[in-house]
C-alpha positions in Angstrom: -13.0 -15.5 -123.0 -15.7 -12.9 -123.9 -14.1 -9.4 -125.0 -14.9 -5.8 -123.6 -14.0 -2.8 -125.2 -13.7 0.3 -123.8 -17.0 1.4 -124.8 -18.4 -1.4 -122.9 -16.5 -1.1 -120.3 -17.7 2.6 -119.6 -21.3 1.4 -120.3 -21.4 -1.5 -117.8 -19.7 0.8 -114.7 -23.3 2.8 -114.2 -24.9 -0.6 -114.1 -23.1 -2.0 -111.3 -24.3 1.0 -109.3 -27.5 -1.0 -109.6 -26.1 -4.2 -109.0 -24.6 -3.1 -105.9 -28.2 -1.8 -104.6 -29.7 -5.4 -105.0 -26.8 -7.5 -104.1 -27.9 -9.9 -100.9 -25.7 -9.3 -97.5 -23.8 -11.5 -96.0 -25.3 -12.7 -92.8 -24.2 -10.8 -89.9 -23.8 -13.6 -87.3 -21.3 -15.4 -90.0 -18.6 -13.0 -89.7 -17.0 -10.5 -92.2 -15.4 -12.2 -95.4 -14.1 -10.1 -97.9 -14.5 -10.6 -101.7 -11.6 -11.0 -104.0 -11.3 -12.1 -108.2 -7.9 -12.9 -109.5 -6.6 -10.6 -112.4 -6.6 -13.7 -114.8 -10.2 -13.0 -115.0 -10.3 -9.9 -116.1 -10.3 -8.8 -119.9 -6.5 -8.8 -120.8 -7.0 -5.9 -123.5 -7.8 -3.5 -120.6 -5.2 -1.3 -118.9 -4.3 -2.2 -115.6 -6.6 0.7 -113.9 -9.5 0.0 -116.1 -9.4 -3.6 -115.1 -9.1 -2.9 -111.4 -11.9 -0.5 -111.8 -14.2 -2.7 -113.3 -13.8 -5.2 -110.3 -14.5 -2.5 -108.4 -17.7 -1.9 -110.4 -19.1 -5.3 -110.3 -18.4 -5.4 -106.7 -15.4 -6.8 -105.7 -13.1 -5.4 -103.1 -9.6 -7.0 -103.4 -8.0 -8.7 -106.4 -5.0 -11.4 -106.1 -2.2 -11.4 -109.3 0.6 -13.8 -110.0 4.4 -13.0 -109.8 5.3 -9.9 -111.8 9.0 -9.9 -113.0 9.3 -6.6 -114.6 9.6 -3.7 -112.1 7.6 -1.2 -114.5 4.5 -3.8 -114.8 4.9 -3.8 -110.6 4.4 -0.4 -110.4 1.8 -0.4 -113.1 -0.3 -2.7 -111.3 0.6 -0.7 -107.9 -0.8 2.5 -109.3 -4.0 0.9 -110.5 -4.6 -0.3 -106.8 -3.9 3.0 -105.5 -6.1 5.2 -107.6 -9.4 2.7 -108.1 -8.7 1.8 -104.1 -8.9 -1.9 -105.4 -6.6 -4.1 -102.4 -4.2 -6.5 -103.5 -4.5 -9.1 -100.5 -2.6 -12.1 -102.1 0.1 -12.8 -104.8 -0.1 -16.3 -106.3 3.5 -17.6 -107.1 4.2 -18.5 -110.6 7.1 -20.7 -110.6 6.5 -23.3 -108.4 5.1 -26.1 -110.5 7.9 -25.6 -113.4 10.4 -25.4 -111.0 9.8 -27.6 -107.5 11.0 -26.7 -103.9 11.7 -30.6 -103.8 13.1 -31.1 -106.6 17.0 -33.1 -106.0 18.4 -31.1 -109.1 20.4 -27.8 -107.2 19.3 -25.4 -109.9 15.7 -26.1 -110.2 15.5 -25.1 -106.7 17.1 -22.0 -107.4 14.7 -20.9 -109.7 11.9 -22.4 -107.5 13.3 -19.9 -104.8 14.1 -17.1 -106.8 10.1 -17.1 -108.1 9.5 -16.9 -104.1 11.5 -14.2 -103.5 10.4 -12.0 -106.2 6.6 -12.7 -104.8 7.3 -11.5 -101.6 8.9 -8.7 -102.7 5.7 -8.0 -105.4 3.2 -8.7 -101.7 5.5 -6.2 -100.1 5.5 -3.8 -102.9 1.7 -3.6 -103.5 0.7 -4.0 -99.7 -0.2 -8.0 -99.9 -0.1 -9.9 -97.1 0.2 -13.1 -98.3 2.1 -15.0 -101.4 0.8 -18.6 -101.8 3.3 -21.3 -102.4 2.6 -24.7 -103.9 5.4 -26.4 -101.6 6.5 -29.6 -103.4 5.5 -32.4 -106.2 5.7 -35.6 -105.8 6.0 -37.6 -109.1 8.1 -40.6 -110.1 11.3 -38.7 -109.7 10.4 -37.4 -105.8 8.8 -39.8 -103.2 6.7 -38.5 -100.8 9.1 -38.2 -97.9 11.5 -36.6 -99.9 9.2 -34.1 -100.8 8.2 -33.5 -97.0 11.8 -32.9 -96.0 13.3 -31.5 -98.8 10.6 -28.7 -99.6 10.2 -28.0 -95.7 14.3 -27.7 -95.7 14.2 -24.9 -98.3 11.2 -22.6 -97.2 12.7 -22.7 -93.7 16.4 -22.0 -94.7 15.8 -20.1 -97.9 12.3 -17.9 -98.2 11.2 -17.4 -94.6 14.0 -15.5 -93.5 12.9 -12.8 -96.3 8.8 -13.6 -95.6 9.8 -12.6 -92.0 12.1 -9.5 -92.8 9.4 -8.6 -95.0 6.2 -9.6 -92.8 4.9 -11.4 -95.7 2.8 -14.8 -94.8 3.7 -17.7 -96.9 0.3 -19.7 -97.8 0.5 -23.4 -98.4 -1.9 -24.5 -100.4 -3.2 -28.0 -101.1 -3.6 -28.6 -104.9 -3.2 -31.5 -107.5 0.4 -31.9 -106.3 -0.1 -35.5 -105.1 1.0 -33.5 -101.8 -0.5 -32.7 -98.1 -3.7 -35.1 -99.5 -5.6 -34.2 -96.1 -6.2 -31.7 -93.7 -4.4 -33.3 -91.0 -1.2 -33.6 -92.9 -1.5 -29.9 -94.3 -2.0 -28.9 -90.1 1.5 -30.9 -89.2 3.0 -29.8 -92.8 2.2 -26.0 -91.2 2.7 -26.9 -87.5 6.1 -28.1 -87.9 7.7 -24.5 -89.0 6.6 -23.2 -85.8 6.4 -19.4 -87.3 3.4 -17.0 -87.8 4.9 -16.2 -91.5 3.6 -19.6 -92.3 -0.1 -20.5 -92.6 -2.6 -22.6 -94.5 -4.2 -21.2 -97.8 -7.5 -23.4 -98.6 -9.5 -24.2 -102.0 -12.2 -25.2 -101.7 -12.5 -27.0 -105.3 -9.5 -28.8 -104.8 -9.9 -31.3 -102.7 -13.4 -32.5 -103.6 -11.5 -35.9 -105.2 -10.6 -36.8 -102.0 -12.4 -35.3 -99.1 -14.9 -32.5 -98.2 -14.2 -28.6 -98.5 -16.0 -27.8 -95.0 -14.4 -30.7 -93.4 -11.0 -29.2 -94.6 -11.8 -25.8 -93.7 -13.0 -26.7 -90.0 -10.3 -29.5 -89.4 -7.4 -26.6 -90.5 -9.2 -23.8 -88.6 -7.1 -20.9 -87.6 -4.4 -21.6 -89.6 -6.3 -20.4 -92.8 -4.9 -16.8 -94.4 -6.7 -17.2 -97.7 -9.4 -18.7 -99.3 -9.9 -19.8 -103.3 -13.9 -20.5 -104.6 -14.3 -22.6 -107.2 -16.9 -25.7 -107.6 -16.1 -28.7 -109.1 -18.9 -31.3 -110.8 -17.5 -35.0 -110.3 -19.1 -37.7 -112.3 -17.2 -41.0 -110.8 -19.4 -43.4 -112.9 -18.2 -42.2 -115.7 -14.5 -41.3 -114.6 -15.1 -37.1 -116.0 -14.7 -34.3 -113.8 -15.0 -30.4 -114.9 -14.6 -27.3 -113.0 -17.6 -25.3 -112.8 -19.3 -21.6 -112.1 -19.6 -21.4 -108.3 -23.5 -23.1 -107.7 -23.3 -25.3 -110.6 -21.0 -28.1 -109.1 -21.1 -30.4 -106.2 -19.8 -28.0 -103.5 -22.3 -28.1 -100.6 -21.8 -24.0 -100.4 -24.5 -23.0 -97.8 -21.9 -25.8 -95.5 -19.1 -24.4 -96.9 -20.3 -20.8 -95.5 -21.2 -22.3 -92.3 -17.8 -24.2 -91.8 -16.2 -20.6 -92.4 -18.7 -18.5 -90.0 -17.6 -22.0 -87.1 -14.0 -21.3 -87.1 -14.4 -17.3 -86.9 -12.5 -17.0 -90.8 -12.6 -13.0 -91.6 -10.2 -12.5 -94.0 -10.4 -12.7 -97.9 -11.8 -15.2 -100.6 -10.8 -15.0 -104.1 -12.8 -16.6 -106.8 -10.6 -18.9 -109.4 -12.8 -19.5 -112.0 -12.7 -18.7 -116.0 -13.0 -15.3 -116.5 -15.0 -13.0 -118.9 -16.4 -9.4 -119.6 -18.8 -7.1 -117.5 -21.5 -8.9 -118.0 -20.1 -12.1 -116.6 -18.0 -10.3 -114.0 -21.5 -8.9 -112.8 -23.1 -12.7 -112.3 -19.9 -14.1 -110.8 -19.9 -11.3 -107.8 -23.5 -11.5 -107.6 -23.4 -15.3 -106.5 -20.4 -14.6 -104.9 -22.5 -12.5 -102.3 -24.9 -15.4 -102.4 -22.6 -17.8 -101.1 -21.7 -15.4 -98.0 -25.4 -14.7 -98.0 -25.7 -18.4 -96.5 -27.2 -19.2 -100.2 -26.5 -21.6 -102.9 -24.8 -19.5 -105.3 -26.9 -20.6 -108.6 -27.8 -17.6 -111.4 -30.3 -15.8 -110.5 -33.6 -16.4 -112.3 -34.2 -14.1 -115.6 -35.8 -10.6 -114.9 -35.0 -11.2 -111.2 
């Protein structure tokens, strides 16, 4: 990752004034969708506030963060949101792949749930709405019915009572989990909890193996609370894949815009992508207002 110092920092915050003067607006008739980065993009050697004011500065308007353990980092993170007016919308949870809702082993769940709990009580903490939750694994050890039933088990016995006490919405999100592999299984994986504290969070990148990101995102449709942008460049002659800047993979994003605007999606999209400094930041919001532009999301063209 590039570095910023402080000097920087302060130097770059007039220029997004500019930036936001320029920036393309997303089309009207598409509906409202709200820009979001993830903290793990932004320059570690920051301060909490300076970090959520630079997001601010480049143009963002939310921010989603992983599970915090340590109450005074909570707050921390709190106060930044308050006094730069940066929104937490999302927390990602941190200790679901270590530690598996559908694991057999007693104690692994334990941890697996105690992660949960403490994200839902960072969302409530910080005013998110959401906590996304990887719901199971299935590898050698877990089959993929066992993974259905066990992981389903837990979250309804275990974490929803506290989501719903808490009014916190628990995300599933499809990932490289050998899990939920369409968008029919994630709608009956969702469906089957029957509660409103229990919804569909979509990435866009991580599906393109097996399917299509605007096929996903219409087929799940109003179940979608959150959204993750990242592209993803497939070479299947070769067998190499990479993750890429958003415009520079194979994500059809004017589609991807359009399958959004079709099933009347509103609510916030976080870029998940490598971070970097100001500079970067800058780009990376930039063709982030591209994309709900209606526009491929490519750099723009030097001097432009």
């Amino acid at each position: 990752m590039s570095t910023i110092d402080r000097r920087a920092f302060l130097e770059t915050a007039a220029a997004a004034s500019v930036l936001a003067a320029v920036r393309p607006r997303p089309a009207a008739a598409a509906g409202q969708v709200r820009k979001a980065v993830l903290l793990s993009m932004l320059p570690k050697e920051l301060a909490f506030r300076e970090r959520f004011q630079l997001a601010r500065d480049v143009g963002f308007e939310g921010i989603e963060i992983g599970t915090v353990t340590d109450p005074k980092e909570a707050d921390a993170i709190k106060d930044a949101s308050v006094k730069t007016g940066l929104l937490i919308h999302s927390v990602m949870n941190a200790e679901h792949w270590r530690s598996p809702l559908s694991s057999a082993e007693p104690e692994v769940v334990a941890k697996s749930v105690a992660g949960m709990e403490t994200s839902l009580r960072n969302a409530k903490l910080w005013g998110a709405g959401v906590v996304l939750l990887v719901p199971a694994v299935v590898n050698p050890q877990t089959g993929y019915q066992d993974a259905w039933t066990r992981s389903q088990k837990v979250i309804r016995e275990r974490i929803l009572p506290l989501a719903t006490e808490l009014q916190v919405i628990v995300g599933i999100e499809e990932v490289w989990n050998k899990f939920l592999l369409s968008p029919l299984e994630l709608n009956k994986y969702v469906d089957e909890f029957q509660s409103p504290w229990v919804r569909a969070y979509v990435d866009v990148g991580n599906m393109v193996f097996y399917g299509y990101p605007q096929d996903w995102i219409r087929t799940v449709g109003k179940r979608t609370v959150r959204v993750h942008l990242k592209d993803f460049q497939l070479d299947r002659p070769n067998g190499t894949f990479a993750w890429k800047n958003l415009g520079e993979g194979d994500i059809d994003w004017p589609e991807v815009r359009r399958a959004l605007a079709d099933i009347g999606y509103e609510s916030w999209a976080t870029v998940e992508i490598q971070g970097g400094d100001a500079a970067y930041l800058k780009d990376v919001s930039a063709r982030f207002d591209r994309f709900l532009a209606g526009q491929k999301p490519v750099a723009a063209a030097p001097g432009a």
